[in-house]
C-alpha positions in Angstrom: 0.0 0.0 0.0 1.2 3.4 -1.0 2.4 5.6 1.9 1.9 9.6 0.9 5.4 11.5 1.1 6.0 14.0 4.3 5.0 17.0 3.2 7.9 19.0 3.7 9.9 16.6 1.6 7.8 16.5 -1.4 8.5 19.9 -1.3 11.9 19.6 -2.1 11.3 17.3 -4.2 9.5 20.6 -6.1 12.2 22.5 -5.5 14.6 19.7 -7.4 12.1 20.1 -10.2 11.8 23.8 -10.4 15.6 24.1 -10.6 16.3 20.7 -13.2 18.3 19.6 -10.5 20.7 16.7 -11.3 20.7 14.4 -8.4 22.0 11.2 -6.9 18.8 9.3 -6.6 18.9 6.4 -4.4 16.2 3.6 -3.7 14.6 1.2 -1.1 16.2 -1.4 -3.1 19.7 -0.4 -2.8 19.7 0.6 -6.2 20.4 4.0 -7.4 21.6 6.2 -10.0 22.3 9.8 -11.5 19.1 12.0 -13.2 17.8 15.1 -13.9 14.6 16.2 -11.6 11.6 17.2 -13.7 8.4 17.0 -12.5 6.2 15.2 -9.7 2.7 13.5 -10.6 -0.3 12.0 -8.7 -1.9 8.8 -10.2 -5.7 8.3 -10.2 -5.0 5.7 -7.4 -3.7 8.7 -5.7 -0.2 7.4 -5.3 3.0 10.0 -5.9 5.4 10.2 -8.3 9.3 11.6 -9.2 9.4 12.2 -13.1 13.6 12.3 -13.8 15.2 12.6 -17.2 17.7 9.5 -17.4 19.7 8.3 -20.3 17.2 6.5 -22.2 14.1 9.6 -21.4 11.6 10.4 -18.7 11.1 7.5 -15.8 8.8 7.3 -13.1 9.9 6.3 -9.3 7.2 6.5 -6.7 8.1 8.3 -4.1 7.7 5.9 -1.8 10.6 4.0 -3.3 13.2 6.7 -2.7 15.7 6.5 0.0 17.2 9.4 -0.5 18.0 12.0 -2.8 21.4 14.2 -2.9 21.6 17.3 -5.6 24.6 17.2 -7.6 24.4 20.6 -8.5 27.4 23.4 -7.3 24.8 26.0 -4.7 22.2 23.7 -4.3 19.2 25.1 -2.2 19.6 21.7 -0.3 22.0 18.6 0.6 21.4 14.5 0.7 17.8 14.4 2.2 16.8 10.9 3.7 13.1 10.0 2.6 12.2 6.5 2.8 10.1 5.8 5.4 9.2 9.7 6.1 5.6 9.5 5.3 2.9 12.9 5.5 1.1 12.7 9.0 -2.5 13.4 8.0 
């Protein structure tokens, strides 16, 4: 079952997107890899989404599969921000 995002973090999840941020993306899985922030969606299940430009074109993570992401960018607005298992108290 999808677990909404902590407010506050999504929002810097925005903040990637609104600068193009490239980031260090790292998941749940112990996966991970380098991409370009774009964009955030909601599905009609109502479950969140991080839209990043990767090598082959846009992918979809949702959010609740992100450990943590870290900008890559010189004068980022933030640092590595934890987010697994940080979920929005409603």
């Amino acid at each position: 079952m999808y677990q909404p995002l902590d407010c506050d973090l999504h929002d810097l999840l925005e903040i990637a997107c609104m600068y193009r941020y490239l980031l260090r993306v790292d998941l749940v899985d112990g996966g991970g890899f380098e991409a370009r922030a774009l964009t955030t969606h909601t599905s009609a299940e109502k479950e969140e989404f991080f839209v990043l430009e990767v090598e082959d074109g846009p992918c979809s993570v949702r959010m609740d599969r992100l450990l943590a992401i870290t900008p890559l960018e010189p004068g980022a607005r933030f640092g590595r921000t934890e987010l697994a298992g940080k979920v929005c108290a409603i």
